[in-house]
PDB file of N, CA, C and O in Angstrom:
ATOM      1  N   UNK A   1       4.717   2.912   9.058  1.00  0.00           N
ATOM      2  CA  UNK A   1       6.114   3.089   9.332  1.00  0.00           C
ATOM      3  C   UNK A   1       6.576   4.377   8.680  1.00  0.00           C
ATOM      4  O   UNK A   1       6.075   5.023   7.760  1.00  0.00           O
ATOM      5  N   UNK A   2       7.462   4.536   9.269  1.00  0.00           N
ATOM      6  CA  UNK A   2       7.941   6.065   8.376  1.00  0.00           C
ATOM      7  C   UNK A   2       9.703   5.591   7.468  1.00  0.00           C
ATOM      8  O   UNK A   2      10.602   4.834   7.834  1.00  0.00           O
ATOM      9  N   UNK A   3       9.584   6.276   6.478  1.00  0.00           N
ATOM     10  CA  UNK A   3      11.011   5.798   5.312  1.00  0.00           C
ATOM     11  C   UNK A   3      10.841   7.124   4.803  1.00  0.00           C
ATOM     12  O   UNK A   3       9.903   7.909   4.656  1.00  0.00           O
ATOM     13  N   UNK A   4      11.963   7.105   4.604  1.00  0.00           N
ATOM     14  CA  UNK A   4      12.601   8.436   2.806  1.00  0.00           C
ATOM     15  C   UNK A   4      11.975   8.266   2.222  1.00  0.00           C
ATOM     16  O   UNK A   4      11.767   7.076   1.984  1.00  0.00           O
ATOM     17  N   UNK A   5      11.068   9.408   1.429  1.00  0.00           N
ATOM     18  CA  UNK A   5      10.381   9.464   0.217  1.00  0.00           C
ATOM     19  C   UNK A   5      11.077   8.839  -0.939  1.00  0.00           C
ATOM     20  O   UNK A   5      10.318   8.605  -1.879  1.00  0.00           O
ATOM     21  N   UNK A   6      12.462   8.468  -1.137  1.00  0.00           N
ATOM     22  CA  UNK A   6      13.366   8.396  -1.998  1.00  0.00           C
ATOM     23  C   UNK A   6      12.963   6.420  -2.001  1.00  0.00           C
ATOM     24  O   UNK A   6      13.174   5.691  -2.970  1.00  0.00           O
ATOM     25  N   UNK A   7      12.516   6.076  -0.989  1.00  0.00           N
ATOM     26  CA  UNK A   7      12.196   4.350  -1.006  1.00  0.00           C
ATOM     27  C   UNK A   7      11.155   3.926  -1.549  1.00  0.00           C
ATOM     28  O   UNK A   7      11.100   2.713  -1.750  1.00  0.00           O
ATOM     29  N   UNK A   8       9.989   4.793  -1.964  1.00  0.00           N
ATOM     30  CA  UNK A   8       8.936   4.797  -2.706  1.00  0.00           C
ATOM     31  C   UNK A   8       8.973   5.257  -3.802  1.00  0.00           C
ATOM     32  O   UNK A   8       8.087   4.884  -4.571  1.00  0.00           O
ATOM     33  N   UNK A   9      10.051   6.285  -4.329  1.00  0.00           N
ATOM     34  CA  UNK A   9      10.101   6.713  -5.494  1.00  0.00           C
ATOM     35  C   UNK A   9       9.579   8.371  -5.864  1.00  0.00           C
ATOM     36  O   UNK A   9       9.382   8.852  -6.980  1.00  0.00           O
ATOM     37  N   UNK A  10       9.419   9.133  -4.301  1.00  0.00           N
ATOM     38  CA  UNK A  10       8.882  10.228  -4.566  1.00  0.00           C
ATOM     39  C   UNK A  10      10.103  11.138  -4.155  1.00  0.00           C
ATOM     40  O   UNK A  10      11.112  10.553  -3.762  1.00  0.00           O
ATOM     41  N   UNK A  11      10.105  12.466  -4.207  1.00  0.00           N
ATOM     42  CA  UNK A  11      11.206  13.670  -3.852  1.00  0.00           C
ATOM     43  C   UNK A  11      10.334  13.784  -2.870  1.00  0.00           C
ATOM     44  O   UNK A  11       9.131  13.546  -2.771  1.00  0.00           O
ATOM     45  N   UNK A  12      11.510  14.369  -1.845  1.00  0.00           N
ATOM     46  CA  UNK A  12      11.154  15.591  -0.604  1.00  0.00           C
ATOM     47  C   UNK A  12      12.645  14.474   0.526  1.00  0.00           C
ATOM     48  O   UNK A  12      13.284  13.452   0.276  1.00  0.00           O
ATOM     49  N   UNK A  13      12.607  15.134   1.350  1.00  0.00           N
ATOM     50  CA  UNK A  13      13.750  14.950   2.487  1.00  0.00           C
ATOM     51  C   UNK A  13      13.264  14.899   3.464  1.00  0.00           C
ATOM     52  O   UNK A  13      14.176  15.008   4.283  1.00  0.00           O
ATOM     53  N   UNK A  14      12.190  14.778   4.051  1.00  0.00           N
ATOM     54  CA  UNK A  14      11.617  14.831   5.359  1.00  0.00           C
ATOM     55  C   UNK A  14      10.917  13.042   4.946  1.00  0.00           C
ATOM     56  O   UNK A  14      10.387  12.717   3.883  1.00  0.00           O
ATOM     57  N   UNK A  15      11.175  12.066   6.289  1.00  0.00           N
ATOM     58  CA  UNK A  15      10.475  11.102   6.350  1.00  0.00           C
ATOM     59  C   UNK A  15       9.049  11.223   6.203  1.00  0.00           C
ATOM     60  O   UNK A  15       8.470  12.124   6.810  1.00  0.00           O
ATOM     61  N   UNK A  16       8.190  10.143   5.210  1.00  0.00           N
ATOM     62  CA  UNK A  16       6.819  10.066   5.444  1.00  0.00           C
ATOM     63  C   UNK A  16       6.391   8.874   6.338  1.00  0.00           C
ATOM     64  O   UNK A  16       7.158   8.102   6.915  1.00  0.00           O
ATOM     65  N   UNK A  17       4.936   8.851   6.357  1.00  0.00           N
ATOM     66  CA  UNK A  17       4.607   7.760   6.683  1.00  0.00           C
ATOM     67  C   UNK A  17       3.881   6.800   5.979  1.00  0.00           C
ATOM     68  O   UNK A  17       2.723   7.159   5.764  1.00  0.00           O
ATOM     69  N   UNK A  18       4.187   5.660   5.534  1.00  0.00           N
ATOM     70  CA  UNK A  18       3.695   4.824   4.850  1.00  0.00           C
ATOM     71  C   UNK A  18       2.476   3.332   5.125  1.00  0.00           C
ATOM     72  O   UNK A  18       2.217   3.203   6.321  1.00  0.00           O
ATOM     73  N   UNK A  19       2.141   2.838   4.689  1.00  0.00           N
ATOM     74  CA  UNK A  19       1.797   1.426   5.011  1.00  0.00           C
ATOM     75  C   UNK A  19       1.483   0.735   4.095  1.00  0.00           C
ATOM     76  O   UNK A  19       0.912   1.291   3.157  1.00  0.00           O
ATOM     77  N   UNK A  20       1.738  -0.735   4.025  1.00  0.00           N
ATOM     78  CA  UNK A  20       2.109  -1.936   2.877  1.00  0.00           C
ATOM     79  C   UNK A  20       0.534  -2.485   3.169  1.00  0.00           C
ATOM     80  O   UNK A  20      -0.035  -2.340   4.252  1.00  0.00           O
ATOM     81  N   UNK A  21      -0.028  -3.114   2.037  1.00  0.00           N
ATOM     82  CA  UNK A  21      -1.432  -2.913   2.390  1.00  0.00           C
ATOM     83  C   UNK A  21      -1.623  -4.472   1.417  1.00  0.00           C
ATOM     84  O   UNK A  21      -0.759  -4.244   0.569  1.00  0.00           O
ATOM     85  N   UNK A  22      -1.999  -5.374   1.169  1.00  0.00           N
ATOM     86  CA  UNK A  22      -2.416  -6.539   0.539  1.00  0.00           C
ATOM     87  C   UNK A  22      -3.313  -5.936  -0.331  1.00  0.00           C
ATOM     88  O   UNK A  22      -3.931  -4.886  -0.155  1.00  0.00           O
ATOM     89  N   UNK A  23      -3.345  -7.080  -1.782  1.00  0.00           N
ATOM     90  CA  UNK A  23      -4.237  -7.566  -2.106  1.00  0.00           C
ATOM     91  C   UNK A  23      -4.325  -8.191  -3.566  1.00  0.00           C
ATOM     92  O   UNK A  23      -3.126  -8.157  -3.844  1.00  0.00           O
ATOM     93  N   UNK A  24      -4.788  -8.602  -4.405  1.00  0.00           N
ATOM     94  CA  UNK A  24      -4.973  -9.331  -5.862  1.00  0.00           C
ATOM     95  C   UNK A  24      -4.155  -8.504  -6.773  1.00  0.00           C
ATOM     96  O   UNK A  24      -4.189  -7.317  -7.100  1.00  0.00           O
ATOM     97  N   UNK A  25      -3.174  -9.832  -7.175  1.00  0.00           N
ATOM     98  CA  UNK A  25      -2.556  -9.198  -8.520  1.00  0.00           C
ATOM     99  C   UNK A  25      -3.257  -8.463  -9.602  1.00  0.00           C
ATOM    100  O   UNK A  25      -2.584  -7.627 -10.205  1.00  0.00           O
ATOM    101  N   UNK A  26      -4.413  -8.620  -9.926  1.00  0.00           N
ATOM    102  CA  UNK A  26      -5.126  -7.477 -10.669  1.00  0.00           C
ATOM    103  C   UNK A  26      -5.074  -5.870  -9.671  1.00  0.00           C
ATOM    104  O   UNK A  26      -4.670  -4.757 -10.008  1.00  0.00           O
ATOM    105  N   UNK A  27      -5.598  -6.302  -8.514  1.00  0.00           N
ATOM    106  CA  UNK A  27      -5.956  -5.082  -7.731  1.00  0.00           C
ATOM    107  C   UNK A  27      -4.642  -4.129  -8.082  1.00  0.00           C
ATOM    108  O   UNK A  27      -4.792  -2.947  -8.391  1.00  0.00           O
ATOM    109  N   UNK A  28      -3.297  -4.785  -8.000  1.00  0.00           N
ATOM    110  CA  UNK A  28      -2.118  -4.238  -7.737  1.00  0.00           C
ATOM    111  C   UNK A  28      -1.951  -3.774  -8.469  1.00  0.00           C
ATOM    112  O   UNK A  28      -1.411  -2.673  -8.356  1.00  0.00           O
ATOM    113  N   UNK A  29      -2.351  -4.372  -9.942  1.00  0.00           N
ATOM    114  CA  UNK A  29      -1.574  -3.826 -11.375  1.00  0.00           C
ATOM    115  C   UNK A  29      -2.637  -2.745 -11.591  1.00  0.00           C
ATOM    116  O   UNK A  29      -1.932  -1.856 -12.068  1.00  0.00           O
ATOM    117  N   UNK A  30      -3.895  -2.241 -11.547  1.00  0.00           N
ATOM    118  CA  UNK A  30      -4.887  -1.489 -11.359  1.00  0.00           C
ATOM    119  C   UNK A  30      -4.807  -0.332 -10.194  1.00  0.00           C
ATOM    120  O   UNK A  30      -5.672   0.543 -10.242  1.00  0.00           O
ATOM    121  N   UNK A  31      -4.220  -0.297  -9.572  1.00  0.00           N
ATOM    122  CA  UNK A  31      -3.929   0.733  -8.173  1.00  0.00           C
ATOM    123  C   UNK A  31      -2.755   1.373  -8.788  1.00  0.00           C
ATOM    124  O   UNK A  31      -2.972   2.466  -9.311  1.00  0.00           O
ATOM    125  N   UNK A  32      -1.624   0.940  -8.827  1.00  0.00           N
ATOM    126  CA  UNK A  32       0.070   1.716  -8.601  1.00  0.00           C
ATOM    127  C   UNK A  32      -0.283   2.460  -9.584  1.00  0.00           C
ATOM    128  O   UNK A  32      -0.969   2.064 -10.527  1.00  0.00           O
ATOM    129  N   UNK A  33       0.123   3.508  -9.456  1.00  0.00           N
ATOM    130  CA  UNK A  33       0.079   4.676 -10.245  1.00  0.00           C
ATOM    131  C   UNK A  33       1.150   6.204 -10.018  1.00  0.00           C
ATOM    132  O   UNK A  33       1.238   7.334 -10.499  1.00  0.00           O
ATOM    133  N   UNK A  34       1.815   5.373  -8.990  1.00  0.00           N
ATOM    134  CA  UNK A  34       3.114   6.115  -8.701  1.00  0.00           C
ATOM    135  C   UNK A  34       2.876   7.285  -8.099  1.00  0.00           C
ATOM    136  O   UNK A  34       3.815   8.047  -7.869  1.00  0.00           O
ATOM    137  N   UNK A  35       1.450   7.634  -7.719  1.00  0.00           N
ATOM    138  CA  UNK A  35       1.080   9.179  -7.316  1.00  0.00           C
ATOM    139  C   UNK A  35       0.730   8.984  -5.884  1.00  0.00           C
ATOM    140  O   UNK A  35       1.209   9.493  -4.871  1.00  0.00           O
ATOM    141  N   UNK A  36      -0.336   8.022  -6.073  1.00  0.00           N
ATOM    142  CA  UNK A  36      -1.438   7.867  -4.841  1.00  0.00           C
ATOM    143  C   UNK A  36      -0.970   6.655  -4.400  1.00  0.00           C
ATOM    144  O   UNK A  36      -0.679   6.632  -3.204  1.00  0.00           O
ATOM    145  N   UNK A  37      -0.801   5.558  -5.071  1.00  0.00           N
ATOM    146  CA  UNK A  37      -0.442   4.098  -5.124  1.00  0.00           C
ATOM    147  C   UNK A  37       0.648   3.726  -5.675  1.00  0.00           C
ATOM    148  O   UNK A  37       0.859   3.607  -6.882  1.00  0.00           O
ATOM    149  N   UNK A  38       1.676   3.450  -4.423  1.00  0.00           N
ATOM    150  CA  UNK A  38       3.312   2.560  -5.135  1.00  0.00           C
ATOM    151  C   UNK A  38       3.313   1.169  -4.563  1.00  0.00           C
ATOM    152  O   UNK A  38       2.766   0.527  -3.666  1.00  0.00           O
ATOM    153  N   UNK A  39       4.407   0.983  -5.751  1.00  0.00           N
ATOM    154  CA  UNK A  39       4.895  -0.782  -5.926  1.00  0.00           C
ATOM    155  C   UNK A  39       5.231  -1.071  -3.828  1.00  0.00           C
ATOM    156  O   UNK A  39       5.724  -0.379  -2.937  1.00  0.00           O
ATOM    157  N   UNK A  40       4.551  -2.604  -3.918  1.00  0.00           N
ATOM    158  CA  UNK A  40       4.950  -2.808  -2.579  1.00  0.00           C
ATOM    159  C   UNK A  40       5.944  -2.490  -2.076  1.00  0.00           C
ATOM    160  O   UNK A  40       6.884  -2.970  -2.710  1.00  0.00           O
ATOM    161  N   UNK A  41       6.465  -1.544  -0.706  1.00  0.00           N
ATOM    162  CA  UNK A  41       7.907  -1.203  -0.255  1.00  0.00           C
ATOM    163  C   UNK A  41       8.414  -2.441   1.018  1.00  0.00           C
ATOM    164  O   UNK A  41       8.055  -2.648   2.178  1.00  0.00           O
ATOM    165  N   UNK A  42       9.518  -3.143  -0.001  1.00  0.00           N
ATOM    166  CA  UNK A  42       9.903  -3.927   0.965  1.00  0.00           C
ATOM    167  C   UNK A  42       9.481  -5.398   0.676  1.00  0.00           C
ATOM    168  O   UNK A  42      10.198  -6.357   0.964  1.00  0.00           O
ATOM    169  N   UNK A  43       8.110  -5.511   0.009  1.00  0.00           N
ATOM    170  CA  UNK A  43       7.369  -6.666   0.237  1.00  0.00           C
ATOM    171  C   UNK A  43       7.208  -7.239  -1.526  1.00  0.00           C
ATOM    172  O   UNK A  43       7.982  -6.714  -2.326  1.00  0.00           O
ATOM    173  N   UNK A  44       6.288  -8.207  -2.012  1.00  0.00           N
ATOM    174  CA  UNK A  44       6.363  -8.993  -3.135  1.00  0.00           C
ATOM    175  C   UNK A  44       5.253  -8.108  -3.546  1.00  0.00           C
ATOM    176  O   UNK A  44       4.177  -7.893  -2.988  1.00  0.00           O
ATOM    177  N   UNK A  45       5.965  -7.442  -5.115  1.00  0.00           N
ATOM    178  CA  UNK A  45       5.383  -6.192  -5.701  1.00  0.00           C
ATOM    179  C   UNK A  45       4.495  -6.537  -6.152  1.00  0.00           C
ATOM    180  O   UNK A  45       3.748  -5.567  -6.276  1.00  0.00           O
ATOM    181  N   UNK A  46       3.772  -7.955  -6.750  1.00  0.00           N
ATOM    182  CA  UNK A  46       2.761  -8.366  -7.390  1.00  0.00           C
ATOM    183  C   UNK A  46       1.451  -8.650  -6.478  1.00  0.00           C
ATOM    184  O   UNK A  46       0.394  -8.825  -7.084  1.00  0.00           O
ATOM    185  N   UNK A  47       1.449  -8.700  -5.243  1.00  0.00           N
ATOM    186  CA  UNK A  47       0.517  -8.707  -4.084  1.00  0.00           C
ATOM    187  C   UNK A  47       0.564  -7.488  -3.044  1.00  0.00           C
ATOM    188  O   UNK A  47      -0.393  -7.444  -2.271  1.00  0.00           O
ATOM    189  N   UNK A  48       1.358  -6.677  -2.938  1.00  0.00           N
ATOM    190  CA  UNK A  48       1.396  -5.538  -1.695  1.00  0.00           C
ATOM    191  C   UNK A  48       1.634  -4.322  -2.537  1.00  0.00           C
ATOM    192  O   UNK A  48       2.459  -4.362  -3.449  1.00  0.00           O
ATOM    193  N   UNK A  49       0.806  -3.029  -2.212  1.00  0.00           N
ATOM    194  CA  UNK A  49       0.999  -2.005  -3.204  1.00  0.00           C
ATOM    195  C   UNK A  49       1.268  -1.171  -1.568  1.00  0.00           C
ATOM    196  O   UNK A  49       1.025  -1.770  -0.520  1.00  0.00           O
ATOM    197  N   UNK A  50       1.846   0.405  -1.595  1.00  0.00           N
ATOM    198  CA  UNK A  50       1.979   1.290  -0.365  1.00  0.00           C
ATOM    199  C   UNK A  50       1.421   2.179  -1.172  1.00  0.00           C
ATOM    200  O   UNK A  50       1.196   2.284  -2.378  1.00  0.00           O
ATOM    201  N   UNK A  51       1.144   3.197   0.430  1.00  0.00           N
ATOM    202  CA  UNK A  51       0.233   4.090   0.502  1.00  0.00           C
ATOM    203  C   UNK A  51       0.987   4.724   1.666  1.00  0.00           C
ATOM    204  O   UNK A  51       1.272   4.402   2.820  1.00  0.00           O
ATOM    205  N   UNK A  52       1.279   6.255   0.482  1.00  0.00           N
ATOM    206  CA  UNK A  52       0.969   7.236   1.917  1.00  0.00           C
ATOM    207  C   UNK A  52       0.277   7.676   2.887  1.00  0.00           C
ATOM    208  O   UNK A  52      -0.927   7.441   2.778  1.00  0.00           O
ATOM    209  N   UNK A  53       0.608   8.248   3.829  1.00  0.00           N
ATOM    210  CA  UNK A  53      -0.680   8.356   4.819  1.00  0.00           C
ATOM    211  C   UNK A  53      -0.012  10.146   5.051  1.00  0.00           C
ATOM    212  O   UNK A  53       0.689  10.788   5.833  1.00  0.00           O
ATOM    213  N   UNK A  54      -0.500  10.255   4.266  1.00  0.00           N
ATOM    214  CA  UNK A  54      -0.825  11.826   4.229  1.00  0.00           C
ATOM    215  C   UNK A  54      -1.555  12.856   3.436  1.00  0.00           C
ATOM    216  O   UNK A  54      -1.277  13.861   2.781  1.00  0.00           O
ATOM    217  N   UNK A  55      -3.097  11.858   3.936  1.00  0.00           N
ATOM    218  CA  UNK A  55      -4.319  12.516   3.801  1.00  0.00           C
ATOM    219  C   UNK A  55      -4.397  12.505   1.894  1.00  0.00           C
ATOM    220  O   UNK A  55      -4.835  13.462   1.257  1.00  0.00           O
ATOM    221  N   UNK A  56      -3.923  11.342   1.317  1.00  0.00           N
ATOM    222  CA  UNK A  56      -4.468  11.968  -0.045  1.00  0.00           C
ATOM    223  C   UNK A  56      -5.089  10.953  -0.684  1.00  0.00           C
ATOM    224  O   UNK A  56      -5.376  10.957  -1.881  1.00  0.00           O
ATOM    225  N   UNK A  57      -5.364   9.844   0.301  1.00  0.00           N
ATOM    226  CA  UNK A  57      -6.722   8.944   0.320  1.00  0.00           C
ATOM    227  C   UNK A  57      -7.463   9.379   1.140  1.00  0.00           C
ATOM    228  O   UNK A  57      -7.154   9.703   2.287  1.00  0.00           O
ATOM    229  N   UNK A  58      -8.800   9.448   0.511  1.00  0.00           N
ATOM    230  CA  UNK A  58      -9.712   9.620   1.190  1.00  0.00           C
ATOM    231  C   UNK A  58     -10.037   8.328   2.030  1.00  0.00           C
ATOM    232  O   UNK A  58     -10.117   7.166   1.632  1.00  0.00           O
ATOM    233  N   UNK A  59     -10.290   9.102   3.955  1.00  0.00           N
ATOM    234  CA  UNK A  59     -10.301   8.110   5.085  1.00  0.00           C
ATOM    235  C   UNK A  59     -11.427   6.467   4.749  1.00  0.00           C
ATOM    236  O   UNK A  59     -11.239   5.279   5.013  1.00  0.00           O
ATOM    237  N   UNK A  60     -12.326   7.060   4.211  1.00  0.00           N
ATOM    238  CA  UNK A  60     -13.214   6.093   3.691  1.00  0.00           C
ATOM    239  C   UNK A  60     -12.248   5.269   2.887  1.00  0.00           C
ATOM    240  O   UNK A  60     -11.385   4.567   3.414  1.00  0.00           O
ATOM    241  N   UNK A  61     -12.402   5.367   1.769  1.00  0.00           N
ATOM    242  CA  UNK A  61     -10.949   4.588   0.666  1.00  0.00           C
ATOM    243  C   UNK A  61      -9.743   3.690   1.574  1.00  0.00           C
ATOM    244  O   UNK A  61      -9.260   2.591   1.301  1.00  0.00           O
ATOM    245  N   UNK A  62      -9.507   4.451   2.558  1.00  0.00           N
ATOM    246  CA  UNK A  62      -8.468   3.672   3.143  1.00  0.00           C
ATOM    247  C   UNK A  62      -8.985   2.806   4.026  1.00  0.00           C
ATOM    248  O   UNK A  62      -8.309   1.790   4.194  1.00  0.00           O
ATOM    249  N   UNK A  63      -9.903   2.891   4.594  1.00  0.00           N
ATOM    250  CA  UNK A  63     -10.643   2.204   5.292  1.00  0.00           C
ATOM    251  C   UNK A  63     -11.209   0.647   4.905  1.00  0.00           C
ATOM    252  O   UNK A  63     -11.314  -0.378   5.579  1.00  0.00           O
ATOM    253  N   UNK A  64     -11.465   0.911   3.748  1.00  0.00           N
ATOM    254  CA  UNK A  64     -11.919  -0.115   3.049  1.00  0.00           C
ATOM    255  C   UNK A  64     -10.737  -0.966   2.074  1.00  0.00           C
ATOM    256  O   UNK A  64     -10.933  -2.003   1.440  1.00  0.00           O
ATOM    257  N   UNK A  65      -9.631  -0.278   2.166  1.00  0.00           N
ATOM    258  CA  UNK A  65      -8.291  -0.735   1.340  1.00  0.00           C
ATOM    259  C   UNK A  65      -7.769  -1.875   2.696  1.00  0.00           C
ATOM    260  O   UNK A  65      -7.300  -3.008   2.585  1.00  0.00           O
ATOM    261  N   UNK A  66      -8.048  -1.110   3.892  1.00  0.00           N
ATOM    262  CA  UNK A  66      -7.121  -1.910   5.068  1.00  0.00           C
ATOM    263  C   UNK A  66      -8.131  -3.400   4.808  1.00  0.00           C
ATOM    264  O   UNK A  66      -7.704  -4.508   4.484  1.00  0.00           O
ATOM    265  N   UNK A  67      -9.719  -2.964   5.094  1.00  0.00           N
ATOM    266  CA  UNK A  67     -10.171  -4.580   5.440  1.00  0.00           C
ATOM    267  C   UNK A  67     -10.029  -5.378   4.247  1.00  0.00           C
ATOM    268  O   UNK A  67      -9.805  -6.589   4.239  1.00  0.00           O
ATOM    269  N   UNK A  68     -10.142  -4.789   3.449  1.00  0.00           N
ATOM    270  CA  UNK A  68      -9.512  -5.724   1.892  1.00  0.00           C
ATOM    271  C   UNK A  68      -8.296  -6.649   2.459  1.00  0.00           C
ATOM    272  O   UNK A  68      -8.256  -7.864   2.653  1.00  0.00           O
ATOM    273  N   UNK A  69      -7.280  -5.592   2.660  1.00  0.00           N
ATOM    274  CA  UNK A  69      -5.812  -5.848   2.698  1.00  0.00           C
ATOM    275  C   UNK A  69      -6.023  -7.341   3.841  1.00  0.00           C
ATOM    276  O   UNK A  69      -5.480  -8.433   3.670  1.00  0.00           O
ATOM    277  N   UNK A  70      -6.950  -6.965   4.971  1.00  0.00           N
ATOM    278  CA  UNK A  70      -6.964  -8.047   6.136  1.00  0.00           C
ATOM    279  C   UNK A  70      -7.550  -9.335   5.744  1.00  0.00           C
ATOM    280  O   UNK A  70      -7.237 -10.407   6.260  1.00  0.00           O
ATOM    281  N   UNK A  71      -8.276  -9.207   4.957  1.00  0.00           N
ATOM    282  CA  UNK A  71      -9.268 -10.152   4.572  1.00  0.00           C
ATOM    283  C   UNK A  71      -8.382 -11.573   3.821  1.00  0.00           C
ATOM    284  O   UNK A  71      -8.526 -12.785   3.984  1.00  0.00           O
ATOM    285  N   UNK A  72      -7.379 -10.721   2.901  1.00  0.00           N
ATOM    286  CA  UNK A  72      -6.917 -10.978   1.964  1.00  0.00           C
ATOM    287  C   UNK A  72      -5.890 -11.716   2.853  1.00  0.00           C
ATOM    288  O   UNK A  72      -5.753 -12.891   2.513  1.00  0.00           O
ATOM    289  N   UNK A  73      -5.148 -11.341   3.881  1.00  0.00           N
ATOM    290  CA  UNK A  73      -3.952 -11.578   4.481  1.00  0.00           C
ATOM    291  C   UNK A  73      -4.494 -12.756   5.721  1.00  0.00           C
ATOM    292  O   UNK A  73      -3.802 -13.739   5.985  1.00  0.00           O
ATOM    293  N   UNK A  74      -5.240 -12.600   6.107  1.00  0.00           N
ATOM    294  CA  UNK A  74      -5.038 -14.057   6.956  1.00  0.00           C
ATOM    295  C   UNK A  74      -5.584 -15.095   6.618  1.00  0.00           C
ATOM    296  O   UNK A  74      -6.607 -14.923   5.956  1.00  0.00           O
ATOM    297  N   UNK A  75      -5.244 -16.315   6.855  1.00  0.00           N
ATOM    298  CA  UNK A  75      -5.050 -17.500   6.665  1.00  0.00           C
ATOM    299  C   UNK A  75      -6.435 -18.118   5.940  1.00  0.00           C
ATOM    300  O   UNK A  75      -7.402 -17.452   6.307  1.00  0.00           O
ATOM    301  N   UNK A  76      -6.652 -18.737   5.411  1.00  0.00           N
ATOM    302  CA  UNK A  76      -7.534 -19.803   4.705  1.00  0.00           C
ATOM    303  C   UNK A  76      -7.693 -20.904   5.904  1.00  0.00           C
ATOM    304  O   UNK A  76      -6.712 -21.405   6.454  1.00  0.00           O
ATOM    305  N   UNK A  77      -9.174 -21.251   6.274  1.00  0.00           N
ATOM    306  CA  UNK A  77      -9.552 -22.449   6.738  1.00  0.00           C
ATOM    307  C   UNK A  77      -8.920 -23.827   6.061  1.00  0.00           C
ATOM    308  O   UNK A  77      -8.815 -24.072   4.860  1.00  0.00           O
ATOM    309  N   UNK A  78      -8.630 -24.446   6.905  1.00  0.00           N
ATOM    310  CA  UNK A  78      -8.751 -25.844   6.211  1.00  0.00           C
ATOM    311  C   UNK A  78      -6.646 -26.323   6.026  1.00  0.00           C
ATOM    312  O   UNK A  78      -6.081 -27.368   5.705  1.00  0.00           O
ATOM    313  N   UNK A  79      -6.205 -25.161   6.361  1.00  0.00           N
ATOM    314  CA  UNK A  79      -4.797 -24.911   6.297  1.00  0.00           C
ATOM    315  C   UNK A  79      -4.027 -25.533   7.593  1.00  0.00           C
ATOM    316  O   UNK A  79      -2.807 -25.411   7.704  1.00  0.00           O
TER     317      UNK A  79
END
């Protein structure tokens, strides 16, 4: 999705593009780092961290952040 840099916590005036990505409250508290990795936008900050998408993860890294994120996000058998 695209938002104001100002909703993530960064400067600039031109919309970015973002995406809310799952995964383990350790993972979360271990990722945000306010540079590369912010507090979930929008979503429950202790499970969803965002990510810009402008190239400053490497495609691999993100790649492997999404199937995390999927893995993590759908449903449990037995539910």
């Amino acid at each position: 999705m695209k938002v104001h840099p100002s909703k993530i916590g960064i400067g600039g005036s031109q919309p970015i593009r973002i995406m809310d990505l799952h995964g383990t409250a350790e993972q979360v508290a271990a990722l945000v780092d306010g540079e590369r990795y912010f507090p979930g936008w929008h979503m429950n900050r202790k499970y969803w961290y965002t990510i810009c998408l402008d190239g400053s993860i490497p495609m691999r890294e993100l790649q492997q952040r999404i199937d995390e994120s999927f893995a993590l996000a759908k449903p449990k058998k037995g539910r």
